[in-house]
LUMGUNU-661438 format. One record per residue (C-alpha): residue number from 1; residue in three letters; x, y, z. Coordinates in Angstrom, 3 decimals, padded with zeros to 6 digits. Example, Ala and Ser with C-alpha at 12.3 -4.5 7.8 and 13.67 -1.06 7.14 Angstrom:
<recs>
    i   aa      east     north        up
    1  ALA   012.300  -004.500   007.800
    2  SER   013.670  -001.060   007.140
</recs>
This chain:
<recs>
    i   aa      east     north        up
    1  UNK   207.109   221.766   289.278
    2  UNK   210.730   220.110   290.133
    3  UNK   213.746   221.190   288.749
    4  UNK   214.418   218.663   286.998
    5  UNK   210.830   217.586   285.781
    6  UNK   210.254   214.157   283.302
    7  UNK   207.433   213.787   281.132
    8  UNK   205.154   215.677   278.282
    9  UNK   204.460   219.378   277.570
   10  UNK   202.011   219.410   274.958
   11  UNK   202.290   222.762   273.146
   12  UNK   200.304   224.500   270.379
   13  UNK   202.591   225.250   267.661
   14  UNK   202.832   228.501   266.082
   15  UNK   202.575   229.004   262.538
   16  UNK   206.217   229.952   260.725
   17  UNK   207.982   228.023   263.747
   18  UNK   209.725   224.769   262.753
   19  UNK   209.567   221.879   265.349
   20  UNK   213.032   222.335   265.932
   21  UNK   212.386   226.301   267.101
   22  UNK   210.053   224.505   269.719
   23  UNK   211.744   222.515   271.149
   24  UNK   214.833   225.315   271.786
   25  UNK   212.039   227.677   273.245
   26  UNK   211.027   224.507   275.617
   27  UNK   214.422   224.110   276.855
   28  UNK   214.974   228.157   277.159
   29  UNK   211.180   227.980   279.486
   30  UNK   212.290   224.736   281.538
   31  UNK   216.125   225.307   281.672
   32  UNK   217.018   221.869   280.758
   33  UNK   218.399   220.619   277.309
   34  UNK   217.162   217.159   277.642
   35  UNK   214.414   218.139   275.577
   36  UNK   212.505   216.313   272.350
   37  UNK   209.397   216.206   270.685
   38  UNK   207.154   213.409   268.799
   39  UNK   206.344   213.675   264.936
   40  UNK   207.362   216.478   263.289
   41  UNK   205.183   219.216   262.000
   42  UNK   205.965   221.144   259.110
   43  UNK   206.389   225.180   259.704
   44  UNK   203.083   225.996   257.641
   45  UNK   201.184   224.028   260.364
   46  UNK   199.881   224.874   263.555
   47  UNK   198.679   222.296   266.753
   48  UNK   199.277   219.792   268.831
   49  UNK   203.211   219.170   269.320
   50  UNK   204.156   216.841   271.918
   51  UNK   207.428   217.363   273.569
   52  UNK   209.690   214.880   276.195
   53  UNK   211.288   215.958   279.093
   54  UNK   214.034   214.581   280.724
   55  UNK   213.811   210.464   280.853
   56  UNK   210.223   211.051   278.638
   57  UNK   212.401   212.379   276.004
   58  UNK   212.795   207.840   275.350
   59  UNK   209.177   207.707   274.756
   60  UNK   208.807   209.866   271.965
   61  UNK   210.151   207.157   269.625
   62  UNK   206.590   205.211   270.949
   63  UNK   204.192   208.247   271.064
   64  UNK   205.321   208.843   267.160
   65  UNK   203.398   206.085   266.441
   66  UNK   200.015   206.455   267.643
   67  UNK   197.224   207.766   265.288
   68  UNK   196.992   211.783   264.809
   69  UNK   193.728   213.882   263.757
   70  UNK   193.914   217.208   261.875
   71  UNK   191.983   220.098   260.833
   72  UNK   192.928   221.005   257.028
   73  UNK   191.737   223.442   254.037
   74  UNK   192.885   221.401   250.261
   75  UNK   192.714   223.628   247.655
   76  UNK   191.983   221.959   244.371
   77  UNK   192.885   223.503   241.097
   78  UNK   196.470   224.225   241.538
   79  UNK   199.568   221.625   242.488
   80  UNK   202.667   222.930   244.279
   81  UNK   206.478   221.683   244.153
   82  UNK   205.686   221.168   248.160
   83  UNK   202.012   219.860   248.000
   84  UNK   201.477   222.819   250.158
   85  UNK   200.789   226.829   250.045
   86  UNK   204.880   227.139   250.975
   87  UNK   205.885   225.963   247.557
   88  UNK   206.043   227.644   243.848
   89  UNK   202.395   226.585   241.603
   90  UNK   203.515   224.012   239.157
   91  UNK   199.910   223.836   237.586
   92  UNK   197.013   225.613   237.519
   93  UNK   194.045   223.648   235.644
   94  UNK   191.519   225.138   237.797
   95  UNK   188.613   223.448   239.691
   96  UNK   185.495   223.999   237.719
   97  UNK   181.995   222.151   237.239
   98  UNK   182.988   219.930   240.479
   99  UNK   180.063   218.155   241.825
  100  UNK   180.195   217.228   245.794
  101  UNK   179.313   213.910   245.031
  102  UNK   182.086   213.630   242.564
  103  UNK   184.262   214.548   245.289
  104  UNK   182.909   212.797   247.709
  105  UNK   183.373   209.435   245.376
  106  UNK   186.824   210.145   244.772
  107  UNK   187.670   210.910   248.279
  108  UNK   186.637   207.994   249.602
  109  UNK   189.446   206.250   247.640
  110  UNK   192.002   207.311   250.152
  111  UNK   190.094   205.988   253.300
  112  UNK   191.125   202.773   254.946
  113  UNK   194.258   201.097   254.621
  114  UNK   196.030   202.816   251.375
  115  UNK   199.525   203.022   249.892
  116  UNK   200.955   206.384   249.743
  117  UNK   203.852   207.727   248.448
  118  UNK   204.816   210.681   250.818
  119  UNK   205.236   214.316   249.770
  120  UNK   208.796   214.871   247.874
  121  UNK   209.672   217.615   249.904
  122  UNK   209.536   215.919   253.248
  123  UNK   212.000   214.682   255.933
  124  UNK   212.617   211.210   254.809
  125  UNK   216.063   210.608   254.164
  126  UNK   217.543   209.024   250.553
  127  UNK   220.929   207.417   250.747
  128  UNK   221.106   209.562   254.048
  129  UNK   220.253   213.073   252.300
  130  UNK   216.608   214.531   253.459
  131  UNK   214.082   214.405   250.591
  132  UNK   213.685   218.227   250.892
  133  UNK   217.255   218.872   250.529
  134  UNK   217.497   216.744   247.079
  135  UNK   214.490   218.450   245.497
  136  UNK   215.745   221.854   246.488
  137  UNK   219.119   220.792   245.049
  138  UNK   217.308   220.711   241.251
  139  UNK   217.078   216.347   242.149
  140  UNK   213.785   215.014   241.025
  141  UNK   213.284   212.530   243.692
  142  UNK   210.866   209.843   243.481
  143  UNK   209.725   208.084   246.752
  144  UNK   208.193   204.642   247.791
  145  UNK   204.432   204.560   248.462
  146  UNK   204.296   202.822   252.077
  147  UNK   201.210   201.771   253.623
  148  UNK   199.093   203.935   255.820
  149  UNK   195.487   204.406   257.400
  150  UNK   193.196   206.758   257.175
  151  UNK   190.422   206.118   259.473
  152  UNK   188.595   209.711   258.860
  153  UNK   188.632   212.142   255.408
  154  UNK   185.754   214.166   255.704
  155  UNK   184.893   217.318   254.078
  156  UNK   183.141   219.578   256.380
  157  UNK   182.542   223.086   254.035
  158  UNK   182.983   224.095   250.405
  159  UNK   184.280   227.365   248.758
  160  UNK   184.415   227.851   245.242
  161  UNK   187.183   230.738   245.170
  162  UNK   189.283   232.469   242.435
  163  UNK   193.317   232.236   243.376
  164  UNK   195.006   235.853   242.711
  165  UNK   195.981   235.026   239.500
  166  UNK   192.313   234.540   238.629
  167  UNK   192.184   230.313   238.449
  168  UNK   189.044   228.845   239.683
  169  UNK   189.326   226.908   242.516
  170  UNK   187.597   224.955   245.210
  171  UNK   188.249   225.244   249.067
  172  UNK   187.748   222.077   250.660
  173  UNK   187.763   222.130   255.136
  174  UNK   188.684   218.493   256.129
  175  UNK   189.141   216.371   259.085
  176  UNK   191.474   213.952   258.876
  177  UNK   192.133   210.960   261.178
  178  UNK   194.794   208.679   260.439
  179  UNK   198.285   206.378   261.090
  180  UNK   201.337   208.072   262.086
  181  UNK   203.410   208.677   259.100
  182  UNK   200.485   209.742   256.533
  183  UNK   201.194   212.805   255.086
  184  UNK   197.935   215.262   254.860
  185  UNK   200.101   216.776   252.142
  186  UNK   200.101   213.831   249.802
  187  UNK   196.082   213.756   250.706
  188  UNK   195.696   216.719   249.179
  189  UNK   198.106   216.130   246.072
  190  UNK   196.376   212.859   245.195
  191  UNK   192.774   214.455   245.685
  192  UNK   193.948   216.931   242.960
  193  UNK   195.438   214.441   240.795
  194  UNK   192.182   212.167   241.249
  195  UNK   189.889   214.737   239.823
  196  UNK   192.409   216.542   237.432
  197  UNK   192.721   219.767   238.707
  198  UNK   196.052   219.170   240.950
  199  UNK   195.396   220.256   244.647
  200  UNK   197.350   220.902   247.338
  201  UNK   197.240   222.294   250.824
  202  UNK   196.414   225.679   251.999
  203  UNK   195.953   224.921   256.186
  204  UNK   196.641   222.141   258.459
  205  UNK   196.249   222.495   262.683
  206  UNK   196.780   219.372   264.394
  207  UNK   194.053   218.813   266.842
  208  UNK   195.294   215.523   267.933
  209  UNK   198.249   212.644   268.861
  210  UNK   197.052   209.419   270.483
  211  UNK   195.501   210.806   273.765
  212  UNK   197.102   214.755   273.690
  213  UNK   194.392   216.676   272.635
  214  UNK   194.171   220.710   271.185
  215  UNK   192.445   221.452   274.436
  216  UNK   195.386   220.826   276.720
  217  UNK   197.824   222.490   274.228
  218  UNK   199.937   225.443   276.417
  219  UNK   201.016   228.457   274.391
  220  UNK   205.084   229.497   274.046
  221  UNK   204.455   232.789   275.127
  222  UNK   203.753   232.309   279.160
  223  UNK   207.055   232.232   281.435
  224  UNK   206.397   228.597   282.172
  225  UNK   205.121   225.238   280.708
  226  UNK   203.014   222.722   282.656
  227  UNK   204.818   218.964   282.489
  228  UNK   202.761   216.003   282.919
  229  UNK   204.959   213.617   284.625
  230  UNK   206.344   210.537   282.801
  231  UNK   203.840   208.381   284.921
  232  UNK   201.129   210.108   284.357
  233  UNK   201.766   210.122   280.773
  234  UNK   202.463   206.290   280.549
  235  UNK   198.873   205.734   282.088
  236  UNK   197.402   207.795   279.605
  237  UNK   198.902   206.529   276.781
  238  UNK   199.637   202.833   276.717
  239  UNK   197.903   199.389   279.094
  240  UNK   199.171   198.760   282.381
  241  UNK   200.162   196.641   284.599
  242  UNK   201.259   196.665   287.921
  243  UNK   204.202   194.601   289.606
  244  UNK   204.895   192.856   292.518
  245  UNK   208.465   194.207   294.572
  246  UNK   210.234   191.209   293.098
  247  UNK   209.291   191.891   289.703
  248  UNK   210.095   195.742   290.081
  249  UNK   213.963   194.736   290.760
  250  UNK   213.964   192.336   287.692
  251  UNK   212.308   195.090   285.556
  252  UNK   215.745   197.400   286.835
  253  UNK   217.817   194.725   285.370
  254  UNK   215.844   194.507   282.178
  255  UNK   214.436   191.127   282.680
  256  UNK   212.273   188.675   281.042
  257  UNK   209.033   188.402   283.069
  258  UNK   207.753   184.843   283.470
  259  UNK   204.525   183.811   282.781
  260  UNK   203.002   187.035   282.988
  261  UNK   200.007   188.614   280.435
  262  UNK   200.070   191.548   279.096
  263  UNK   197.224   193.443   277.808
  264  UNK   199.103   194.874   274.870
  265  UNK   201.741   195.090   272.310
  266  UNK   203.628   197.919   274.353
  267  UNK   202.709   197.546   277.827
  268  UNK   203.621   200.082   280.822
  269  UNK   204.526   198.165   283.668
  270  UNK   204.739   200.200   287.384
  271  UNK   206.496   199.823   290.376
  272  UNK   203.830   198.459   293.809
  273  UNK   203.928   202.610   294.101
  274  UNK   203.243   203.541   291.529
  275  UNK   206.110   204.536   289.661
  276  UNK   207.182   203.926   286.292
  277  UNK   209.385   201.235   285.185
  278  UNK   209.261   200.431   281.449
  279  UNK   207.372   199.451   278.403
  280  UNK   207.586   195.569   277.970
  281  UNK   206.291   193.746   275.061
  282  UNK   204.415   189.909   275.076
  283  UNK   206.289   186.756   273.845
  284  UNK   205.550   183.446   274.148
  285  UNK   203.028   183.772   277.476
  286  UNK   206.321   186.191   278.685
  287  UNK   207.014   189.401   278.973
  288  UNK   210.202   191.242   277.018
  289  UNK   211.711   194.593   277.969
  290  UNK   211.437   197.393   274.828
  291  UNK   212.324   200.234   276.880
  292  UNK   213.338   200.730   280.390
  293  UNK   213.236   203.774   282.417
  294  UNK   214.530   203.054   286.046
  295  UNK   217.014   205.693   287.411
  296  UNK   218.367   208.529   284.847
</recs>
């Protein structure tokens, strides 16, 4: 590895650590501070955290928006202030006489392109104050539902359980594929609220964002982490195309390319070697800069 590496660690994030703890143990490993990472994950969770290094640190804004997969546990029966185990039981109906099928039905509700109004306690910021930090205030905050995708909400295993203070509930194992910015969270809420027990969520392990995968995820305890370089990771991760010289040195400059097709929305475009040189985006039968990465 260079001293000075640029590109991707994808790590597997502990359980209890928030993203933020990451990324300081990153830049403690790599001994660099020009260090980021794509889409948050909440400190309950565990998986697949992507993290920039050096000029990759610019392409996290573009890898938070490809589509994410997940590995859950929603308990229905009980609804939490956080639609998660971290926050204090604000009902307990309890989950009896539930039929698979009639879960099944409801679930399929939130598949395919839905509206979803994201977990109160999240990230999002009101009037520039984090949702979290309003609800934890005493604020009852009430967000927007925004449109999402779920491509995949499967349940894979059933347990009918009794919580310790002796409610009857039901353990549902999920996979869940879907658009950056859903919240598994509000899954699990809404599941609850469909069939009138409240629900909320007990697990979630990211196993998946865009092409980084659970399998390549490296552990924070080793002395070192394993970068993928920033060209590697712009093959993997968006179309490519490659330049002639002349177009290289207008790419440096940020340039409109002329009459050129791209095969994409968000295009990588390298250098005749190979390297690098930006993400440019079609417009009419040209070719617009969104984010250049010569030099740095």
């Amino acid at each position: 590895m260079s001293l000075s590496p640029s590109g991707v660690a994808v790590i597997d994030k502990p359980a209890g650590w928030t993203s933020h703890q990451v990324v300081g143990r990153c830049r403690r490993l790599l001994g660099m501070r020009k260090v980021g990472h794509a889409g948050t994950l909440d400190p309950m969770a565990t998986g697949v955290l992507v993290v920039g290094v050096g000029r990759a640190t610019r392409l996290l804004g573009q890898l938070a928006l490809t589509d994410k997969a997940y590995d859950a546990t929603i308990r229905l029966g009980q609804a939490t202030i956080t639609d998660d185990a971290e926050g204090e039981i604000t009902g307990s109906a309890g989950a009896t006489g539930l039929a698979d099928t009639e879960i099944e039905a409801v679930l399929s509700r939130f598949c395919g392109a839905i509206e979803q109004v994201p977990s109160a306690v999240s990230a999002i910021k009101v009037d520039g104050v984090r949702s979290y930090a309003r609800v934890r205030s005493g604020e009852i905050v009430a967000l927007q539902a925004r449109p999402v995708t779920v491509s995949r909400f499967e349940v894979l295993a059933r347990r009918d359980e009794t919580a310790d203070e002796g409610t009857p509930v039901v353990d549902l194992d999920v996979v869940v594929e879907c658009s950056s910015g859903t919240y598994v969270r509000a899954l699990a809420r809404d599941l609850g609220v469909a069939l009138s027990t409240g629900g909320h969520l007990t697990r979630l392990r990211r196993t998946r964002v865009g092409p980084f995968a659970l399998a390549e995820a490296q552990s924070l305890d080793g002395p070192e982490l394993v970068v993928t370089p920033i060209d590697d990771v712009a093959r993997r991760c968006f179309p490519g195309v490659e330049l002639t010289a002349e177009q290289a040195i207008d790419v440096g400059f940020g340039r409109r390319l002329r009459d050129i097709r791209l095969p994409g929305e968000r295009t990588a475009v390298f250098a005749p070697d190979g390297t690098f040189l930006a993400l440019y985006r079609p417009e009419n039968g040209d070719a617009l800069a969104e984010a250049v990465f010569v030099g740095g």
